[in-house]
Structures are given as structure tokens and as C-alpha cells.
N, CA, C and O of each residue as an XYZ file, in Angstrom:
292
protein
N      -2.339    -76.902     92.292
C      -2.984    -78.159     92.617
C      -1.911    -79.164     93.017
O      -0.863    -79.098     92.374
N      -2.003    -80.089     93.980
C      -1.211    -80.936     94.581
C      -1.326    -82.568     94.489
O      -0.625    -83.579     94.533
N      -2.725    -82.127     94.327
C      -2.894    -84.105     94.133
C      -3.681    -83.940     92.692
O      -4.288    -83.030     92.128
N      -3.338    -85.331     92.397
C      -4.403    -85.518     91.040
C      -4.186    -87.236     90.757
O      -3.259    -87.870     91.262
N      -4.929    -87.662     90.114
C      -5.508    -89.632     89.693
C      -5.867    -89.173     88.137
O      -6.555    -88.273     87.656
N      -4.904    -90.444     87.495
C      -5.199    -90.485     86.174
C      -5.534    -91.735     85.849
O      -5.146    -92.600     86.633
N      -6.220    -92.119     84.796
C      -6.470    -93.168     84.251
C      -6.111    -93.101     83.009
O      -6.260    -92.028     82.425
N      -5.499    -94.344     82.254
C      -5.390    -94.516     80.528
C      -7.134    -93.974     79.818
O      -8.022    -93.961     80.670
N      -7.402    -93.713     78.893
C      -8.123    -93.992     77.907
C      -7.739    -94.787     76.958
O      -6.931    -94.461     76.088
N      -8.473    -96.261     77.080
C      -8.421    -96.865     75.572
C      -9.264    -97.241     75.009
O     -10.365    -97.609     75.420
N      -8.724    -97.185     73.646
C     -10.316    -97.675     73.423
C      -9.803    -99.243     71.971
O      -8.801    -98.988     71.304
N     -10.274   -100.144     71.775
C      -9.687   -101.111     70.996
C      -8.311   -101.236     71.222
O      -7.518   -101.328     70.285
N      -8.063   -101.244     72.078
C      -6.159   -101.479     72.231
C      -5.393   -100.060     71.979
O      -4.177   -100.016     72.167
N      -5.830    -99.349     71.717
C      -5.024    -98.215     71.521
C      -5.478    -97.202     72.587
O      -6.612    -96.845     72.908
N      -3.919    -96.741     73.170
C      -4.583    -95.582     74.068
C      -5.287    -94.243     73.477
O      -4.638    -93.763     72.547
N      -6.024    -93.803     73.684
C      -6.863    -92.277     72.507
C      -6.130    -91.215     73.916
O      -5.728    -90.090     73.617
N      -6.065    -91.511     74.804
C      -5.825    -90.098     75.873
C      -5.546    -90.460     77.366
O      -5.209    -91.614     77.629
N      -5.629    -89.829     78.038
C      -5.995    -89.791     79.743
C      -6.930    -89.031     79.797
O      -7.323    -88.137     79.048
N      -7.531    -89.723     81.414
C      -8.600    -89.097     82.208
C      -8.189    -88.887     83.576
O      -8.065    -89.751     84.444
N      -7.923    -87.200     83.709
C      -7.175    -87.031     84.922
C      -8.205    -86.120     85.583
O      -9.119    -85.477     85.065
N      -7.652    -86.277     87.450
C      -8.574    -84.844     88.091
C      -7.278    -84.885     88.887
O      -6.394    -85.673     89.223
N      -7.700    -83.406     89.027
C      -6.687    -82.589     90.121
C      -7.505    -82.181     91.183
O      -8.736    -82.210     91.210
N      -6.593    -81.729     92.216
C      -6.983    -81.195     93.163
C      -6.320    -80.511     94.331
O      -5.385    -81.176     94.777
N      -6.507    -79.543     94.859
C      -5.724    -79.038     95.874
C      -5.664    -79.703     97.648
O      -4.918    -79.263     98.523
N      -6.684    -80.862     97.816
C      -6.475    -81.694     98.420
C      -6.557    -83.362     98.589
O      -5.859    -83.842     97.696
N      -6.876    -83.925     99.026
C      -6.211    -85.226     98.690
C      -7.795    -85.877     98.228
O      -8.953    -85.726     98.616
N      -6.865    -86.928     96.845
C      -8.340    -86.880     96.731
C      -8.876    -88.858     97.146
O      -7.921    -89.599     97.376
N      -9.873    -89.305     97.185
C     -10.581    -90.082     97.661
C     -10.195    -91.453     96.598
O     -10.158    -91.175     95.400
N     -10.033    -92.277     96.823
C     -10.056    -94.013     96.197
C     -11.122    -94.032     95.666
O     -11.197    -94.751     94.670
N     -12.476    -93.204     96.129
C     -13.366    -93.028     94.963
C     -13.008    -92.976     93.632
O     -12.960    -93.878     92.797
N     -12.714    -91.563     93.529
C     -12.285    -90.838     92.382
C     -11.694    -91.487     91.829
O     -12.126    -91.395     90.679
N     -10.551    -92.471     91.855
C      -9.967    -93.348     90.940
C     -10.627    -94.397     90.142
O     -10.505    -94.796     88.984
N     -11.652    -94.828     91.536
C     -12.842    -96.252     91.110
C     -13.466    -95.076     89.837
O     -12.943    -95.190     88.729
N     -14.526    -94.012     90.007
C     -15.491    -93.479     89.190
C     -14.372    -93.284     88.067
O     -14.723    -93.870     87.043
N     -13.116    -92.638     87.931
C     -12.253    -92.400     86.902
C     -11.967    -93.731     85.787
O     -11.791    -93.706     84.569
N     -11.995    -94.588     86.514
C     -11.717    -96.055     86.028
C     -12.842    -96.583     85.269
O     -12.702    -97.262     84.251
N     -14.549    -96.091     86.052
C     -15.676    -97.051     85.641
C     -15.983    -96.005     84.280
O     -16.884    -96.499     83.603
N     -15.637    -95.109     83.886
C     -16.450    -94.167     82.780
C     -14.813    -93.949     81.747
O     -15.001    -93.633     80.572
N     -13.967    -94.046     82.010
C     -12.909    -93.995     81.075
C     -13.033    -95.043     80.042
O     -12.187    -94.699     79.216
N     -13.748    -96.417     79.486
C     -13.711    -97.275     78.895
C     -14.723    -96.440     77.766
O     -14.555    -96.449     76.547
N     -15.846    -95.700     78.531
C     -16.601    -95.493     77.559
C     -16.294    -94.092     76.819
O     -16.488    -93.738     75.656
N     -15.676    -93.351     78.065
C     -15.180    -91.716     77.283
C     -13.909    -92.479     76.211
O     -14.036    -92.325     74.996
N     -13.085    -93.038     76.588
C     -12.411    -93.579     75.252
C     -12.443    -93.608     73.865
O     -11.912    -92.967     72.957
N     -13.500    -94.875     73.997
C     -14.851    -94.761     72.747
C     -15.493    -93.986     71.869
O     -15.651    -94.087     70.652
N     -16.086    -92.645     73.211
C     -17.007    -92.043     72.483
C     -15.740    -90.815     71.777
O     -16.205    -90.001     70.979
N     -14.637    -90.752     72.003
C     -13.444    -89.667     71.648
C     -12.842    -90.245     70.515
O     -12.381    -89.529     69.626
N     -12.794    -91.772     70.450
C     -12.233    -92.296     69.176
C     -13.391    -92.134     68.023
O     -13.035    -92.330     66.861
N     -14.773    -91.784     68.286
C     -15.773    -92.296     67.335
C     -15.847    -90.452     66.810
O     -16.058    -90.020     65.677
N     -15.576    -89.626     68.162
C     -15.517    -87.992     67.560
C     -14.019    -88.051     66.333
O     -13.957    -87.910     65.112
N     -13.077    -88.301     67.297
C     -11.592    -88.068     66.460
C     -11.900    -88.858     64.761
O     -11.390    -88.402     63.738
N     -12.242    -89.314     64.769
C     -12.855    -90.309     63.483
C     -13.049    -89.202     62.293
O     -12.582    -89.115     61.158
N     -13.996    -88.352     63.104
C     -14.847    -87.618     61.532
C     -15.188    -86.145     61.638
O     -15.910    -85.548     60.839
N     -14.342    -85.385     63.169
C     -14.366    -84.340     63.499
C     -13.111    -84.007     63.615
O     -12.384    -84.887     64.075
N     -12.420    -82.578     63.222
C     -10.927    -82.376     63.092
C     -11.009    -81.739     64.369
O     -11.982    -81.067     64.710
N      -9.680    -82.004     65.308
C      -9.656    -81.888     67.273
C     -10.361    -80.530     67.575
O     -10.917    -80.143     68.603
N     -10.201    -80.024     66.568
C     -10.024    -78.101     67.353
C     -11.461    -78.403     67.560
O     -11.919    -78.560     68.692
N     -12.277    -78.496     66.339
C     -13.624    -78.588     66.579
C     -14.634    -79.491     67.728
O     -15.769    -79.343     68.180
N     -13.363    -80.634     67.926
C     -14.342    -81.250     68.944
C     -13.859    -80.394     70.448
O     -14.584    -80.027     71.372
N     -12.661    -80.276     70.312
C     -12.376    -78.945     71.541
C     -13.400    -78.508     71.611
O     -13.858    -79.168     72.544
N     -14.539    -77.524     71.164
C     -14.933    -76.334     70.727
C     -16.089    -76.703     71.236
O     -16.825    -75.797     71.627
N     -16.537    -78.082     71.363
C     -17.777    -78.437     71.585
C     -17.966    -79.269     72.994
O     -19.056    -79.422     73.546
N     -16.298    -79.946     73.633
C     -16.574    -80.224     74.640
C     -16.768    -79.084     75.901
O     -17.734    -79.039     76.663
N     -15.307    -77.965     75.910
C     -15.188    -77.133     76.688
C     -16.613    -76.339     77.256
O     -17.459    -75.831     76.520
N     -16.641    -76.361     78.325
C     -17.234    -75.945     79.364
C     -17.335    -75.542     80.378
O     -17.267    -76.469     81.185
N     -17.552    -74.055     81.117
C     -16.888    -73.581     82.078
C     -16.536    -74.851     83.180
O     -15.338    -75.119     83.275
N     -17.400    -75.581     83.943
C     -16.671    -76.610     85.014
C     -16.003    -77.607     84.494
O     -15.616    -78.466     85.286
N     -15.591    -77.822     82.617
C     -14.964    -78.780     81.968
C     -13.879    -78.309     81.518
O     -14.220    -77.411     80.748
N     -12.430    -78.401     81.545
C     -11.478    -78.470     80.567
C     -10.906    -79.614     79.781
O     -10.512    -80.623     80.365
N     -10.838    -79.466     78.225
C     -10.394    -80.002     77.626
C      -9.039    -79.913     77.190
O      -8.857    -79.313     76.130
N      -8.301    -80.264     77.633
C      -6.840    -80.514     77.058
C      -6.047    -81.636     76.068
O      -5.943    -82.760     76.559
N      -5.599    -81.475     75.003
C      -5.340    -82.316     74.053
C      -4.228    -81.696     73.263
O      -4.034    -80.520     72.955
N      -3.380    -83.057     72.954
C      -2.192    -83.095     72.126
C      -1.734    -83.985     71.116
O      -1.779    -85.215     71.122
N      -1.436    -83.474     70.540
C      -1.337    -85.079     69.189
C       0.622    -84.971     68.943
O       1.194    -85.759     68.190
């Protein structure tokens, strides 16, 4: 893959992650806008999982063949 757009995840002042896409061609000023408008809330909803679910398990439940989850602490 050659191109890819990331955005921070934060959520209350603290970063929880990134929200990245890749791609093997170039990708659109869209993709950054849509990456930008839903990262405030995936933030959120990852700080409210990380809270009271231990990672592997929320791994376990996001992954999905057209989804990868990648995470590091």
C-alpha cells in the first residue's frame, strides 16, 4: 500500500489511538474529511470499551473480515 490519511483519536484530551486508511492509490480529501467527522466519536466509544473490557477481548469483537483492528499499548 502506498498512500494512507490518519487522524488522532481523542477522546477528553487524551489521545486513545489513530484512525488510519490505506491504500494502493491515491486517496481523496474526502477520506480525510469522513476520517476526521467519525474519529471524535470512535474515540469515545473505544475509551468507554477500554474502560471495562480487557483489549484482546474487545479485539475479538471488533475484527471483521473488511475490518482490521490493530492495537498497542
Amino acid at each position: 500500500l502506498r498512500y494512507c490519511v490518519a487522524t488522532p483519536l481523542v477522546d477528553d484530551g487524551h489521545t486513545t489511538g489513530v484512525l488510519a486508511a490505506y491504500s494502493d492509490t491515491p486517496l481523496a480529501a474526502e477520506v480525510a474529511h469522513q476520517l476526521a467527522l467519525v474519529a471524535p466519536q470512535l474515540a469515545a466509544a473505544l475509551a468507554r470499551a477500554a474502560a471495562g473490557v480487557p483489549l484482546r477481548q474487545a479485539k475479538a469483537h471488533l475484527s471483521r473480515p473488511s475490518l482490521r483492528v490493530a492495537s498497542s499499548r
